[in-house]
Biopython code that builds the backbone (N, CA, C, O; Angstrom):
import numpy as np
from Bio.PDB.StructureBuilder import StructureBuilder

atoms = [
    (1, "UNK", "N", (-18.797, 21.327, -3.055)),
    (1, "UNK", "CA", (-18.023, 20.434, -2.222)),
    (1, "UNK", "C", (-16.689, 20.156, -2.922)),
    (1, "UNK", "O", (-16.624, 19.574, -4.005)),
    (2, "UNK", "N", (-15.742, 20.560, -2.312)),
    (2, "UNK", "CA", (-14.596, 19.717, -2.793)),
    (2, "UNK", "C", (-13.994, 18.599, -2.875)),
    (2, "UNK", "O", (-13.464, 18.343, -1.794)),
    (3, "UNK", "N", (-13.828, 17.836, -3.618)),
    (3, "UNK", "CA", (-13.236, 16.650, -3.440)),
    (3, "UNK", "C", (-12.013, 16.640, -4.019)),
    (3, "UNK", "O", (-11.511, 17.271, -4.950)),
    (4, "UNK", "N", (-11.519, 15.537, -3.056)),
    (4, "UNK", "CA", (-10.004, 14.920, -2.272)),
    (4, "UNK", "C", (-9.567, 14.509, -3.744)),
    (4, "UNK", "O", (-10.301, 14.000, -4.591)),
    (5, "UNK", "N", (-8.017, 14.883, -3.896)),
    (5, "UNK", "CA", (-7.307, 14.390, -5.049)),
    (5, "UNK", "C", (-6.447, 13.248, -4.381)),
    (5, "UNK", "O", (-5.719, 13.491, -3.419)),
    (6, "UNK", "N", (-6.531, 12.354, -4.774)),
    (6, "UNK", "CA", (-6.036, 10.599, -4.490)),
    (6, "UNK", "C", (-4.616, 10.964, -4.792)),
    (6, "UNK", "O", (-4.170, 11.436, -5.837)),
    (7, "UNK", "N", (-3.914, 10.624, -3.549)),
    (7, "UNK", "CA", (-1.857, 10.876, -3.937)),
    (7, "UNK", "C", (-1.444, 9.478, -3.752)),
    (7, "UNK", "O", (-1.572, 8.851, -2.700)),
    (8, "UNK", "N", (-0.943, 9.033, -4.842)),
    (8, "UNK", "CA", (-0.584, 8.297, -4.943)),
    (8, "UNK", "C", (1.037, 7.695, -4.397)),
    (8, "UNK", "O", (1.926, 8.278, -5.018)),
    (9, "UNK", "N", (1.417, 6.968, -3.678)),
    (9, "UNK", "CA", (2.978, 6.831, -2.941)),
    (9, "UNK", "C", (3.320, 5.513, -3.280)),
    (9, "UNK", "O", (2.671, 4.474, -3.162)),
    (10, "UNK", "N", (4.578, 5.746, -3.773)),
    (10, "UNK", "CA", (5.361, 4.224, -3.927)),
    (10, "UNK", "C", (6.358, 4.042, -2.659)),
    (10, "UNK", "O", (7.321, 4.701, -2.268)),
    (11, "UNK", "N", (5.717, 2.864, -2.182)),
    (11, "UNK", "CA", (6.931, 2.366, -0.933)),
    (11, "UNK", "C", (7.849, 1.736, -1.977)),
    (11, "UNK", "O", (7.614, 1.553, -3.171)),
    (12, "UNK", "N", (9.150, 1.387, -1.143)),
    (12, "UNK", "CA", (9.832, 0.382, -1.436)),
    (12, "UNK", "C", (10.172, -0.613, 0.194)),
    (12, "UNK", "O", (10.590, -0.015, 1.185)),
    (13, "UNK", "N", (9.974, -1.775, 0.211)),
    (13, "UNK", "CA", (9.889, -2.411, 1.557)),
    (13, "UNK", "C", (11.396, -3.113, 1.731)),
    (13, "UNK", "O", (11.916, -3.623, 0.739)),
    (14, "UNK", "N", (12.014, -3.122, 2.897)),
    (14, "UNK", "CA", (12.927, -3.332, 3.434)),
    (14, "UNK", "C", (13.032, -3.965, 4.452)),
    (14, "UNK", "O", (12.163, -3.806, 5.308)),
    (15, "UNK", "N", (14.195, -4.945, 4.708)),
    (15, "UNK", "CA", (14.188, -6.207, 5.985)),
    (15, "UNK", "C", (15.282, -5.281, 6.471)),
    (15, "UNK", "O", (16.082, -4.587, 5.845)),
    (16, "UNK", "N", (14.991, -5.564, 8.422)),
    (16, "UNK", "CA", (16.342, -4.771, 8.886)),
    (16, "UNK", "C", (16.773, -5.781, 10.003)),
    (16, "UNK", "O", (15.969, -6.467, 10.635)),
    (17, "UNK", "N", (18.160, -5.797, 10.180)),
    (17, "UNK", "CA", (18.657, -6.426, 11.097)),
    (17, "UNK", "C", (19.051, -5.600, 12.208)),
    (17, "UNK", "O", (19.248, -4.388, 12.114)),
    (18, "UNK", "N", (19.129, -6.071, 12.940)),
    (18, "UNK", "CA", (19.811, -5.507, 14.941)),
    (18, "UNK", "C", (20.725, -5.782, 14.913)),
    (18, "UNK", "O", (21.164, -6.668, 14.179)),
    (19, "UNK", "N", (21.441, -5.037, 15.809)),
    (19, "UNK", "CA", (22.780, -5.584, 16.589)),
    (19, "UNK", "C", (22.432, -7.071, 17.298)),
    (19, "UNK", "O", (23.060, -8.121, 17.158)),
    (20, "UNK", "N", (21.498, -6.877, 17.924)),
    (20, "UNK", "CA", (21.051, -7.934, 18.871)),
    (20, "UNK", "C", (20.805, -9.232, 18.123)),
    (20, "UNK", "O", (20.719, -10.341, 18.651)),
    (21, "UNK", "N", (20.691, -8.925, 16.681)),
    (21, "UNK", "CA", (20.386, -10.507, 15.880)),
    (21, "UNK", "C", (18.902, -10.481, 15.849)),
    (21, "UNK", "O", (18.452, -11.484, 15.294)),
    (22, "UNK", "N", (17.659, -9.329, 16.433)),
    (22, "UNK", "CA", (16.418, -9.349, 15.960)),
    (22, "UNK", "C", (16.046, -8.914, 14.390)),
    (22, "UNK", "O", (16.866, -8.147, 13.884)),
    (23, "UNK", "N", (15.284, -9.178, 13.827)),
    (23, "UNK", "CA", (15.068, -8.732, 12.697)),
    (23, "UNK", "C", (13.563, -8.177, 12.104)),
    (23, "UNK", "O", (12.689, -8.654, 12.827)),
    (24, "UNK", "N", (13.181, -7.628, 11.408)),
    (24, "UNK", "CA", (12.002, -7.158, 11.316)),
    (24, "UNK", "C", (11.877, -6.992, 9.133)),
    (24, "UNK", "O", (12.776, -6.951, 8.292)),
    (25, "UNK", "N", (10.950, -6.965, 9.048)),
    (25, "UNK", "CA", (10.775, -7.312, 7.571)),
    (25, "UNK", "C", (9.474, -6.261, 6.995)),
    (25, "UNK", "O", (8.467, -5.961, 7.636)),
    (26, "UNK", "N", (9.732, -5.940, 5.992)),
    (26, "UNK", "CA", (8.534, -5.182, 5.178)),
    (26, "UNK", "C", (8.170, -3.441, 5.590)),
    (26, "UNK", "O", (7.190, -2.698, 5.535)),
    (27, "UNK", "N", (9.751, -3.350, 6.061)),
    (27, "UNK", "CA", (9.940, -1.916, 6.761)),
    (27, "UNK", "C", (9.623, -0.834, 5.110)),
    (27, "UNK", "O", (10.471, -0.743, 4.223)),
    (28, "UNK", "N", (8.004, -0.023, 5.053)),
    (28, "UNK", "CA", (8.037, 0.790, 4.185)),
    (28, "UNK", "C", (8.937, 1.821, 4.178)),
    (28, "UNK", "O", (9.575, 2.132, 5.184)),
    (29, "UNK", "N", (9.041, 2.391, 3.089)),
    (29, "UNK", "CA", (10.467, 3.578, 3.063)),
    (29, "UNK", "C", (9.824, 4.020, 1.338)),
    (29, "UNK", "O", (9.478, 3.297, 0.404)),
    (30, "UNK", "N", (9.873, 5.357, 1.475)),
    (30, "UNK", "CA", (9.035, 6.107, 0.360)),
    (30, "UNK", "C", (10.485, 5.802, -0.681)),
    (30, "UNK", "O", (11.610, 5.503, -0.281)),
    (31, "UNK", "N", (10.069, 5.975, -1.990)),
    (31, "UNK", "CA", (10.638, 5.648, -3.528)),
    (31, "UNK", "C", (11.200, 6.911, -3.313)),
    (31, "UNK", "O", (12.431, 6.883, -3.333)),
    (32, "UNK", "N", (10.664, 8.090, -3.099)),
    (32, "UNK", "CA", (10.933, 9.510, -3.341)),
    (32, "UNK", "C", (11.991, 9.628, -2.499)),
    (32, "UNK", "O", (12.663, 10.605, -2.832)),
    (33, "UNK", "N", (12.525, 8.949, -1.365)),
    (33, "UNK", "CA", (13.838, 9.317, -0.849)),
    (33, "UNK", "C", (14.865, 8.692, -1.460)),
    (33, "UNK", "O", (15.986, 9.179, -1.308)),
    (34, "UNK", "N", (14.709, 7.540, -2.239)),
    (34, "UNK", "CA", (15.726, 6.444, -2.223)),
    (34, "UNK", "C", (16.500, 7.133, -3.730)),
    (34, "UNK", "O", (16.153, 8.275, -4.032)),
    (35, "UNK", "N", (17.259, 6.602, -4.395)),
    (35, "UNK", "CA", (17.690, 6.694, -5.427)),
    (35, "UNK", "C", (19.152, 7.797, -5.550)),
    (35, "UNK", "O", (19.977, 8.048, -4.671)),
    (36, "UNK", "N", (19.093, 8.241, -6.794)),
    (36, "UNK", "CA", (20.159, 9.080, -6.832)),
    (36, "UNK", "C", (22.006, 8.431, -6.345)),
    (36, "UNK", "O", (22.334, 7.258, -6.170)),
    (37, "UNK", "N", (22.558, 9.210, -6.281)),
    (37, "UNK", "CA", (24.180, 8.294, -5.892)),
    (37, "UNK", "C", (24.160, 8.143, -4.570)),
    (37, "UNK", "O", (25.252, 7.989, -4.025)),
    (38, "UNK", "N", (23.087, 8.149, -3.836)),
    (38, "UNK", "CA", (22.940, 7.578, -2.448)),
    (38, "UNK", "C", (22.639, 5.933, -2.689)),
    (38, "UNK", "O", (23.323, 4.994, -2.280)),
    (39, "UNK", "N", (21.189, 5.878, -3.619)),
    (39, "UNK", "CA", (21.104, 4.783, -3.822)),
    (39, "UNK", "C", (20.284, 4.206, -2.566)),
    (39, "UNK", "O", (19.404, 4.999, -2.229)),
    (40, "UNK", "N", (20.346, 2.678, -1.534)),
    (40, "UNK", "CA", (19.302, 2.874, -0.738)),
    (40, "UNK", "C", (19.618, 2.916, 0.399)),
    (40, "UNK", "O", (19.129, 2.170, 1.247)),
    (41, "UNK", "N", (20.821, 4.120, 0.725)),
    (41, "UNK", "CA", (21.303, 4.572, 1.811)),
    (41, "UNK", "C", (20.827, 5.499, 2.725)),
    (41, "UNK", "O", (21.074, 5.612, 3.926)),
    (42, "UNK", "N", (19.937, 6.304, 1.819)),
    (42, "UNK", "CA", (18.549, 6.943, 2.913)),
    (42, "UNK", "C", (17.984, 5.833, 3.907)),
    (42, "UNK", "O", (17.830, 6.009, 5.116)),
    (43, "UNK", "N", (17.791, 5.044, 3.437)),
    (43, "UNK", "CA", (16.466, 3.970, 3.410)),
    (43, "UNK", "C", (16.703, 4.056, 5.225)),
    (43, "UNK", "O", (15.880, 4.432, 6.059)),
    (44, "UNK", "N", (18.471, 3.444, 5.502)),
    (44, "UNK", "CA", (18.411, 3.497, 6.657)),
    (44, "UNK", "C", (18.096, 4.757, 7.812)),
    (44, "UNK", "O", (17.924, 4.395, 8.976)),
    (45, "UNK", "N", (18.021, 6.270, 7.477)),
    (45, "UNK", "CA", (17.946, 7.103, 8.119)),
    (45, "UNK", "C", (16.586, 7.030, 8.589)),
    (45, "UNK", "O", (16.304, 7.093, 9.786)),
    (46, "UNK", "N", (15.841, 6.914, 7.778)),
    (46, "UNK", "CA", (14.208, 6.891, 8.093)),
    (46, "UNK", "C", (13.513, 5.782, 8.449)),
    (46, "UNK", "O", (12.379, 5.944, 8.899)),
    (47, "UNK", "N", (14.139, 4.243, 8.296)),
    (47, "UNK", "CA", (14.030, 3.353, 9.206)),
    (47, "UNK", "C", (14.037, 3.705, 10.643)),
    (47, "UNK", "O", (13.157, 3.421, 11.455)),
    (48, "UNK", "N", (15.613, 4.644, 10.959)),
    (48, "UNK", "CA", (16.003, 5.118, 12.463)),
    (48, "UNK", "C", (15.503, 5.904, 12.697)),
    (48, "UNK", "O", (15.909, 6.198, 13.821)),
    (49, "UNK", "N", (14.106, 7.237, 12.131)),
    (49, "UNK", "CA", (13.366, 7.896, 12.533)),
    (49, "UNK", "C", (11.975, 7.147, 12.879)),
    (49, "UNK", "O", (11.281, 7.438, 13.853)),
    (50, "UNK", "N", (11.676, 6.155, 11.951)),
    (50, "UNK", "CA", (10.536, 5.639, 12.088)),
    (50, "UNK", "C", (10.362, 4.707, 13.279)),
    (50, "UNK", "O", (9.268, 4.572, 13.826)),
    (51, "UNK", "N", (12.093, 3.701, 13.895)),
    (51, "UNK", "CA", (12.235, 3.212, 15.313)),
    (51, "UNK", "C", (12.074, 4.606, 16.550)),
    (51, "UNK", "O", (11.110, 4.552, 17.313)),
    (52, "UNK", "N", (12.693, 5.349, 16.622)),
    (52, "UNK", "CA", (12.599, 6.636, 17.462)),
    (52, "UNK", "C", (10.722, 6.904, 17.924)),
    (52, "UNK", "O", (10.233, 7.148, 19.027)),
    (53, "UNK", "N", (10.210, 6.772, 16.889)),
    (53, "UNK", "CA", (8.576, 7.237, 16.916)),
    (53, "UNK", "C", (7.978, 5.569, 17.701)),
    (53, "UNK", "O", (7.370, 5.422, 18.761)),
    (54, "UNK", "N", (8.283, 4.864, 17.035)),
    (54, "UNK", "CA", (7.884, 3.603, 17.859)),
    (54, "UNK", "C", (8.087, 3.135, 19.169)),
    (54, "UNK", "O", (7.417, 2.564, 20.029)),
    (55, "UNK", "N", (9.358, 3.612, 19.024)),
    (55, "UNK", "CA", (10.226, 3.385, 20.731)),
    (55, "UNK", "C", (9.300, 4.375, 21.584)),
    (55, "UNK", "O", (8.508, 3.941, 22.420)),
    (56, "UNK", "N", (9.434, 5.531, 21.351)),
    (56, "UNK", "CA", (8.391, 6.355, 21.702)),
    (56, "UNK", "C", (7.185, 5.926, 22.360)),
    (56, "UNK", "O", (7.080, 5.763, 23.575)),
    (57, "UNK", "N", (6.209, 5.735, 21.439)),
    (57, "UNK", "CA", (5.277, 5.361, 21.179)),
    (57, "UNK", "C", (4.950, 4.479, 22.248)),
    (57, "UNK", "O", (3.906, 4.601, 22.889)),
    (58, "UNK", "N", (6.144, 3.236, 22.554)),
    (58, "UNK", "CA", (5.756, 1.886, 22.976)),
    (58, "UNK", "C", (6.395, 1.735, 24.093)),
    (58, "UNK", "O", (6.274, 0.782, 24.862)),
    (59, "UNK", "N", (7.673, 3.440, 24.323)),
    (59, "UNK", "CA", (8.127, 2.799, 25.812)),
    (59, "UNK", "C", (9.356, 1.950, 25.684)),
    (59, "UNK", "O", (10.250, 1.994, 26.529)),
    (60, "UNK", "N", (9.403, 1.146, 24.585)),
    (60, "UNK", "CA", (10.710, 0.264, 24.591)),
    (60, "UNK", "C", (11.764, 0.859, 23.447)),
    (60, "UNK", "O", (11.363, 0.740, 22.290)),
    (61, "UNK", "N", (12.741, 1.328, 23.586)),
    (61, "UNK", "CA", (13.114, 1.672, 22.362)),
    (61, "UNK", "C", (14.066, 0.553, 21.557)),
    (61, "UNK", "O", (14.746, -0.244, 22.203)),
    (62, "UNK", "N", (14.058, 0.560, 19.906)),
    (62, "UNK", "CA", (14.947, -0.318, 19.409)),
    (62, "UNK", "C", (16.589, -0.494, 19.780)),
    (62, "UNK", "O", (17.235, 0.380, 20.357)),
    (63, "UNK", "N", (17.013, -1.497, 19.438)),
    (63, "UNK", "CA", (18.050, -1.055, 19.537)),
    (63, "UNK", "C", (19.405, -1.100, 18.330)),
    (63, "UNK", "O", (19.020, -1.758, 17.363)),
    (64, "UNK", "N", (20.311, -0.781, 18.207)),
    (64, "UNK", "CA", (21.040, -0.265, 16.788)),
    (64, "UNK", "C", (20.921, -1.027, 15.708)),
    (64, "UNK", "O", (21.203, -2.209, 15.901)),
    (65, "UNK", "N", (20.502, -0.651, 14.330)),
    (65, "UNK", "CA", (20.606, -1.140, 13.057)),
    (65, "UNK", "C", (21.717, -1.157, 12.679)),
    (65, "UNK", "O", (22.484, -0.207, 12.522)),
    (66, "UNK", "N", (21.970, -2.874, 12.405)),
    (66, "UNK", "CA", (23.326, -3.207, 11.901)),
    (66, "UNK", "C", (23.155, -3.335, 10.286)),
    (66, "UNK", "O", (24.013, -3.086, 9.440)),
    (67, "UNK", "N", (21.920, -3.753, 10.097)),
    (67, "UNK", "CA", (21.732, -4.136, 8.142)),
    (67, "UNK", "C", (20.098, -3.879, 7.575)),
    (67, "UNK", "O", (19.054, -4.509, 7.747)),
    (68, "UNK", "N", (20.507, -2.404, 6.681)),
    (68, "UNK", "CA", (19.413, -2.731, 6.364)),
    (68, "UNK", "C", (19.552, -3.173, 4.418)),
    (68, "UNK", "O", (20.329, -2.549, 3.696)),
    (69, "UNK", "N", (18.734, -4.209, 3.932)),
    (69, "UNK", "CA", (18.289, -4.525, 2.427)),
    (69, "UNK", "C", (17.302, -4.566, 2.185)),
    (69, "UNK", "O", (16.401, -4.622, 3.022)),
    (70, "UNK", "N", (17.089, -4.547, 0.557)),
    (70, "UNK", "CA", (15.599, -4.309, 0.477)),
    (70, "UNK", "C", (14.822, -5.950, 0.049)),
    (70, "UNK", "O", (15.435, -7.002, -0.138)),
    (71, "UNK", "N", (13.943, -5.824, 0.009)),
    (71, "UNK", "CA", (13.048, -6.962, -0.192)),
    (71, "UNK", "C", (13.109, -7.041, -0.937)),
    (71, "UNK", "O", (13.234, -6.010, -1.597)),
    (72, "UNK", "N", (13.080, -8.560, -1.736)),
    (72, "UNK", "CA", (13.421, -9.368, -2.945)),
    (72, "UNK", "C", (11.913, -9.463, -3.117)),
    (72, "UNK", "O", (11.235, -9.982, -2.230)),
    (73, "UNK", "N", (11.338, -8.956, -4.285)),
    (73, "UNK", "CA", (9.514, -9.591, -4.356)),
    (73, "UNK", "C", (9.981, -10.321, -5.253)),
    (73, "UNK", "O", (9.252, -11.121, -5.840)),
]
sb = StructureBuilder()
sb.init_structure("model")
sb.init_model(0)
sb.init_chain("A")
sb.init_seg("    ")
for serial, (resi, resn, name, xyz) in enumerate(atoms, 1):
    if name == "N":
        sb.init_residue(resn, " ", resi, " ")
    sb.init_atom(name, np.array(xyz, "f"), 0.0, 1.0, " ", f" {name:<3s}", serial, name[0])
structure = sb.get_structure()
């Protein structure tokens, strides 16, 4: 039998703001994109893939990200 090797993933969590003034909090976003002289300017691309799948998903779609930062723990 084979057994499953455990992968381990570091989020880093992120609050995002709307145009609209809604906001949403604890948006995961993998460690492995962030960094480098981007810094956590990925963060927002895959926020806006991860709304696309939801909107999807739910029929309503988001609407434009004005701010995203990361969570202060």
């Amino acid at each position: 039998m084979a057994m499953k090797r455990r992968t381990e993933s570091t989020f880093v969590l992120f609050d995002v703001t709307y145009e609209d003034g809604t906001q949403t909090s604890n948006r995961k976003v993998l460690t492995s994109v962030l960094g480098g002289l981007d810094g956590d300017e990925p963060a927002k691309a895959v926020i806006e893939a991860q709304d696309r799948e939801i909107g999807l998903a739910s029929g309503r779609p988001r609407g434009e990200i004005k701010s995203v930062s990361r969570k202060r723990v």
